[in-house]
C-alpha positions in Angstrom: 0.0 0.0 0.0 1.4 3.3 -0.6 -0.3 6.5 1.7 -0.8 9.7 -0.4 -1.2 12.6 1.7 -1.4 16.3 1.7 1.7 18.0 3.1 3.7 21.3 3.0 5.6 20.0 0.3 8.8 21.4 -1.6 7.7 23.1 -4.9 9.2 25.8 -6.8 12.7 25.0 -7.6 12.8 22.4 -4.3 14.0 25.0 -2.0 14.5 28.4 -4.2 11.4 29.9 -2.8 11.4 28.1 0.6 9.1 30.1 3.3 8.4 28.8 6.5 4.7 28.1 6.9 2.5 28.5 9.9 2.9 25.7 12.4 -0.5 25.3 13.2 -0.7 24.5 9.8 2.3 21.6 9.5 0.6 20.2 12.8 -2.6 20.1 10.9 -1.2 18.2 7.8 1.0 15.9 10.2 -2.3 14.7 12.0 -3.8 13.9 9.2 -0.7 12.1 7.8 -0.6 10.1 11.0 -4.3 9.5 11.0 -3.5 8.1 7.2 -0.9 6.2 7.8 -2.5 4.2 10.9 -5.1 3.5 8.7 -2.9 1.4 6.1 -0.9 0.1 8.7 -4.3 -1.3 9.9 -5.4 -3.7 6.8 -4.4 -7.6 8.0 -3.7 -7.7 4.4 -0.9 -5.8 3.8 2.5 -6.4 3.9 4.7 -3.1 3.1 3.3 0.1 3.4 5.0 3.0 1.8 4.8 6.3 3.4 7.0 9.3 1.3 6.4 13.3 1.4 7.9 15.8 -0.1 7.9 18.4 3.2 10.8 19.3 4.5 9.3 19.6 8.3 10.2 17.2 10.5 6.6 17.1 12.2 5.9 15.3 8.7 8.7 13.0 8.5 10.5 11.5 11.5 8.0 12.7 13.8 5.2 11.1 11.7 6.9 7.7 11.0 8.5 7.4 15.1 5.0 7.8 16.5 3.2 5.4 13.8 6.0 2.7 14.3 5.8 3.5 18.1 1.7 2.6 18.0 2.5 -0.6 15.9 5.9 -1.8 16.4 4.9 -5.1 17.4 3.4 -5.8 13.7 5.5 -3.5 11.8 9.3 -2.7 11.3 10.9 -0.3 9.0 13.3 -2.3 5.9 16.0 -0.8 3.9 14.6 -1.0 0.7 16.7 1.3 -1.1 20.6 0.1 0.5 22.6 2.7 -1.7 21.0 6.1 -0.6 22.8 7.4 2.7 20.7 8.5 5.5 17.7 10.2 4.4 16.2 11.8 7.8 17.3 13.6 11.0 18.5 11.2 13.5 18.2 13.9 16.1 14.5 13.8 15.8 13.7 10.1 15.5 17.1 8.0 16.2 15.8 5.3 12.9 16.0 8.2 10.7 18.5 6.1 8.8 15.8 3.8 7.9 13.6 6.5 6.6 14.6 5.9 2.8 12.8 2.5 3.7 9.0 0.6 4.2 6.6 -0.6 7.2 6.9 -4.5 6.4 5.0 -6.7 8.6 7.1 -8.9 11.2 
């Protein structure tokens, strides 16, 4: 399964036109990411689940996949899917941040 979600999102260029938006805003869109992604990780069916944004807040990365994983760690883990890309998040936020280029599989 792969969760599609609204998110801040990098346009324009990636960065060029970067602005900060309003964190009641980025808390907003991380809810709803979370609320998403619990939902996938939900089906007995499934077996990966692949969460990706294109935000550049960690409130809708790390923060998103350590508290998921946290609710469901006994049925998920995260798996390198991708071995060749370095580290993809910010391990000072969520310490598997290393893992983020990978998937929920179920153990």
């Amino acid at each position: 399964a792969v969760v599609s979600t609204q998110s801040t999102g990098v346009t324009e260029g990636l960065l060029r036109s970067f602005q900060p938006v309003d964190k009641s805003r980025v808390k907003s869109l991380s809810d709803i990411q979370k609320s998403l992604l619990n939902h996938a990780l939900s089906f007995p069916s499934a077996e990966r689940v692949v969460y990706s944004t294109c935000s550049v807040y960690d409130e809708e990365n790390e923060r998103v996949v350590e508290e998921v994983l946290g609710l469901h760690s006994r049925e998920w883990e995260l798996v390198k899917v991708i071995p060749s890309w370095g580290r993809r998040g910010n391990v000072q936020v969520f310490p598997e941040a290393d893992k983020m280029c990978e998937v929920f599989t179920r153990r």
